[in-house]
C-alpha positions in Angstrom: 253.6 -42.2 -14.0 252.4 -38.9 -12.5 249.0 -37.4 -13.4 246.8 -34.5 -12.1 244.3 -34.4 -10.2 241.7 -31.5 -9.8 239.5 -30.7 -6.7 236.7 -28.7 -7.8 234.7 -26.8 -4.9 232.3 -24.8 -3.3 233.8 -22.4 -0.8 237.3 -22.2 0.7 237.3 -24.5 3.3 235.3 -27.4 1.6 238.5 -29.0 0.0 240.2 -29.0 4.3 237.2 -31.3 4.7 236.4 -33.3 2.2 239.5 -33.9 -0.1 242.8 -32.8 1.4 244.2 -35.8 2.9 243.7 -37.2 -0.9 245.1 -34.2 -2.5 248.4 -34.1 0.0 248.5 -38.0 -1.0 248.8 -37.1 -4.7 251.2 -34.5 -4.4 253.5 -36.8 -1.9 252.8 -39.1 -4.6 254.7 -36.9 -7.4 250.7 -35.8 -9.0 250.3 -32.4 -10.1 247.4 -31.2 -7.7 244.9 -28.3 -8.3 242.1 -26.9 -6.5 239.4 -24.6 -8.0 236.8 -23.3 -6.3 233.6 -21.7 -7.5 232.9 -18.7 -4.9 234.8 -16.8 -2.7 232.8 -17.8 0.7 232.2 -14.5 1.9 228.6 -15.6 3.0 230.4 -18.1 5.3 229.4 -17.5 9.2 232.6 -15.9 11.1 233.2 -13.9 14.3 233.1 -10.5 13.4 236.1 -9.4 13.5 236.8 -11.1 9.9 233.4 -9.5 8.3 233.5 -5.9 8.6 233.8 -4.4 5.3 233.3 -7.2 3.5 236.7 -8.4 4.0 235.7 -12.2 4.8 235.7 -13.0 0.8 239.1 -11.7 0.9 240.3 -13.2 4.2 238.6 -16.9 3.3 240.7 -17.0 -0.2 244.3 -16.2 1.7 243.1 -19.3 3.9 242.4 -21.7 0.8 246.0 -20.6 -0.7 247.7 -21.3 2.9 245.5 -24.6 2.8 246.8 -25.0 -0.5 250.6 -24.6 0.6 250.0 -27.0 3.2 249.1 -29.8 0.9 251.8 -29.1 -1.9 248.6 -28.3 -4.1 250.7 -26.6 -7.1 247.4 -23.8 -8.4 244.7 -22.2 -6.9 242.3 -21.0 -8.9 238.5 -19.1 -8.0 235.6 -19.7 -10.9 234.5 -16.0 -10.0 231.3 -16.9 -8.5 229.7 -15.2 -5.5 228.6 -17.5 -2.3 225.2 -17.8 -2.4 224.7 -19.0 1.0 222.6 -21.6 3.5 219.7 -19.5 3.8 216.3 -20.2 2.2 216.6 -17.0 0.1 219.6 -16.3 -2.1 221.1 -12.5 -1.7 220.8 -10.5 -4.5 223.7 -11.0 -6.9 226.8 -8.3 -6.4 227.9 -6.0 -8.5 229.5 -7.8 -10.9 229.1 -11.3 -10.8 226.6 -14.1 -9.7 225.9 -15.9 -6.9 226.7 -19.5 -8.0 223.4 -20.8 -7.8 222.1 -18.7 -10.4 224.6 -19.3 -12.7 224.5 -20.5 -16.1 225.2 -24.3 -16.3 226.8 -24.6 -19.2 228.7 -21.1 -18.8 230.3 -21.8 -15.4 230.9 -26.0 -16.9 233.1 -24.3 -19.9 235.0 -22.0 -17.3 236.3 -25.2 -15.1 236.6 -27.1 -18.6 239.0 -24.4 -19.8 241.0 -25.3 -16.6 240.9 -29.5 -17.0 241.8 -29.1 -20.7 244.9 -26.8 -19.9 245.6 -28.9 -16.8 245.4 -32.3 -18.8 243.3 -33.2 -15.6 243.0 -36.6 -15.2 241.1 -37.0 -12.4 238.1 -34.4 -11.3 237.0 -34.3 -7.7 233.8 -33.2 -7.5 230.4 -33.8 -5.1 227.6 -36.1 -5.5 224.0 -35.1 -6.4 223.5 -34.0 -2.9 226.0 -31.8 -2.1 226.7 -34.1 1.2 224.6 -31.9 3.4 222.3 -30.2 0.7 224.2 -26.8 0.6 222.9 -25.0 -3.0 226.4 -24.8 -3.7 227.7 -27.7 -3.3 224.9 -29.3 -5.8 226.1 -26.9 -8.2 229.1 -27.7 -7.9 227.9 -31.8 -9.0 226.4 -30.3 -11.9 228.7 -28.1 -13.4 231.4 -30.5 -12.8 229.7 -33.6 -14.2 229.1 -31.1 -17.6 233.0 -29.9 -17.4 234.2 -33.3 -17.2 232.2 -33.8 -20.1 233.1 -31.1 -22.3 236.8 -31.7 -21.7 236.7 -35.3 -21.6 238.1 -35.6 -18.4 238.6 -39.5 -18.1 237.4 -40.0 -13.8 235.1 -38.3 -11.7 235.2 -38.9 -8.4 232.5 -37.8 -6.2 233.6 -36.8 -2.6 231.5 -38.0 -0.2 231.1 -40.3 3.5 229.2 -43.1 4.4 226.0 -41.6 6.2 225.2 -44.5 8.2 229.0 -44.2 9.9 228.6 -40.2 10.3 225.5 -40.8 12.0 226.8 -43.1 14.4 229.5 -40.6 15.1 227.7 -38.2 15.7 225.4 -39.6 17.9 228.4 -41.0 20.0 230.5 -37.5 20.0 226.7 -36.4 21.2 227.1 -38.1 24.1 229.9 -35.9 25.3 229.9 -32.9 23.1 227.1 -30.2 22.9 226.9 -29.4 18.9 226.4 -25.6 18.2 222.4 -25.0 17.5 222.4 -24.1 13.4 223.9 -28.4 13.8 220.9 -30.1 12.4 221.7 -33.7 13.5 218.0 -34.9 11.3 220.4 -33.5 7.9 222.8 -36.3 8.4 220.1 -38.8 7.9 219.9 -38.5 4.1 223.4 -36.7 3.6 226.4 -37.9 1.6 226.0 -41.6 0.5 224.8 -45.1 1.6 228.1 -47.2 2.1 226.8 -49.4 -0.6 227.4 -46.3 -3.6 231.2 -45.7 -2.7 233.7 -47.1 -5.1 236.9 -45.6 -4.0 238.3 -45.4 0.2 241.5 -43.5 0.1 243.8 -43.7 3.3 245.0 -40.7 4.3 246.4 -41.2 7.8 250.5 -41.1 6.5 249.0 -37.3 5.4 247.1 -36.5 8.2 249.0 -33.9 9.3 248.7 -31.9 6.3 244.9 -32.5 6.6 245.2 -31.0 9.8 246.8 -27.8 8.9 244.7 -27.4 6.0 242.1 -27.2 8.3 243.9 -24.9 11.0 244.5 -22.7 7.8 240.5 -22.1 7.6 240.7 -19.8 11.1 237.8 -17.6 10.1 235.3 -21.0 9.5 236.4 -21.9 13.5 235.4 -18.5 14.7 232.2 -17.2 16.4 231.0 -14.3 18.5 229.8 -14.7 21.7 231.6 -17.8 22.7 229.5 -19.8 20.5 231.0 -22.9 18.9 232.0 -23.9 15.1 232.0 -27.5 13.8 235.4 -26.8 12.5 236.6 -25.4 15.7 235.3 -29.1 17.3 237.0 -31.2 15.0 240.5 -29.1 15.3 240.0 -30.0 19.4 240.1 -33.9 18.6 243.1 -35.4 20.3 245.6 -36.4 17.4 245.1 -40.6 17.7 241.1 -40.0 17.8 241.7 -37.4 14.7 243.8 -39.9 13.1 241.0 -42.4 13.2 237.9 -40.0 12.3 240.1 -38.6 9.8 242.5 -41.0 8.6 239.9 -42.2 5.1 238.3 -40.1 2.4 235.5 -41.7 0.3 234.9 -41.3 -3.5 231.7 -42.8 -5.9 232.7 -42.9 -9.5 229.0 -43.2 -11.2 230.9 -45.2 -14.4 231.4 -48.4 -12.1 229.0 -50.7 -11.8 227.4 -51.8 -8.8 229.3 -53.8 -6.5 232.5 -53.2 -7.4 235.9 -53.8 -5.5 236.6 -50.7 -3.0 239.7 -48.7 -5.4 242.1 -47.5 -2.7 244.2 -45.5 -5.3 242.2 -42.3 -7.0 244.8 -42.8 -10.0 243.8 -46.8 -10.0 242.5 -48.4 -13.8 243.7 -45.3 -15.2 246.4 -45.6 -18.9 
């Protein structure tokens, strides 16, 4: 029977990497899909020519909805948050709203719980406690949606995530043959995301990798830089398509109500009524 499934997010261009080859799956599949993000993004880094006037917010929400299209995701919705960036002090709030980290909890969980109850979500995608690399945001995001999935009874969370140790050894390998951009801080990766032994749930993606392709081609801002410098996204759009099929072709999930040691789900809708 079709359900729906809910990706919730930090910034346009988070779902491209993290969840879209599960969320073109589910709407292949016949699911109702959804994506809602918390902030616009306009703190992401892009060539200039997509930040004057503070146009980027503007420009990186088109991108999600064309990401969106490209997966068959059926809404797109933004929490009204502002991006509250990498660096090691937040901006001053805008006029208006609030950068996401300084939200109110329980205020921003009964915003996305609104959406899951109206949705009948049955499935919330969300991060785990680190955010995978440790962005503000993306913790948030673990927090508000654990309490959302809460308050609306949401029966599975699924925590998007990777298996460090296999990251690590990808990156040291592309490494060999690839010069990362210099913000790349290869020591992150070390404690990022989750030891293979936490995921429940590896999702196969490759019969949707194409989607998951141009839902990252869609994020053209997030591969730009001035000066000829490089973006990470930018890298992984160069990937010949049987490498990219490989890297790309499995999305990992940790669903905390498991217990430890249990069978690897390969279905996100899997033990559900």
């Amino acid at each position: 029977m079709p359900h729906t499934l809910l990706a919730f997010h930090a910034h346009p261009d988070d779902e491209a990497l993290l969840t879209s080859g599960t969320m073109a799956r589910a709407a292949a599949e016949g699911h109702r899909v959804v994506v809602v993000v918390a902030t616009d993004g306009e703190l992401g880094l892009a060539a200039s020519e997509y930040t004057g006037d503070g146009a980027l917010a503007a420009t990186r929400m088109d991108e999600l909805r064309a990401s969106a299209r490209a997966l068959g995701v059926a809404r797109v919705e933004h929490l009204g948050y502002a991006d509250s960036g990498l660096g090691p002090e937040v901006a001053p709030d805008p006029p208006g709203t609030t950068r996401f980290v300084r939200a109110d909890v329980d205020e921003a969980a009964t915003r996305l719980a609104d959406i899951l109850r109206e949705e009948q979500v049955d499935v919330l995608l969300s991060y785990e406690p680190n955010g995978g690399y440790g962005h503000p945001d993306h913790k948030q995001v673990h927090v508000v949606g654990a309490l959302a999935a809460e308050l609306a009874g949401t029966p599975r969370v699924l925590e998007a995530t990777a298996p460090r140790d296999t990251i690590c050894r990808a990156i040291d390998l592309a490494a060999k043959v690839y010069r990362f951009p210099p913000e790349f801080d290869r020591s992150s990766f070390d404690r990022a995301f989750s030891a293979r032994s936490e995921i429940t749930h590896r999702i196969g993606v490759r019969r949707h990798i194409a989607a998951k392709r141009a839902s990252m081609r869609a994020h053209t801002s997030q591969a730009s830089a001035d000066g000829g410098a490089d973006r990470t996204l930018a890298a992984f759009l160069r990937i010949p398509r049987p490498l990219y099929d490989v890297v790309f072709g499995r999305e990992w999930f940790v669903d905390r109500s498991l217990p430890a040691g249990s069978a690897i789900r390969r279905d996100v809708f899997a033990d559900l009524p």
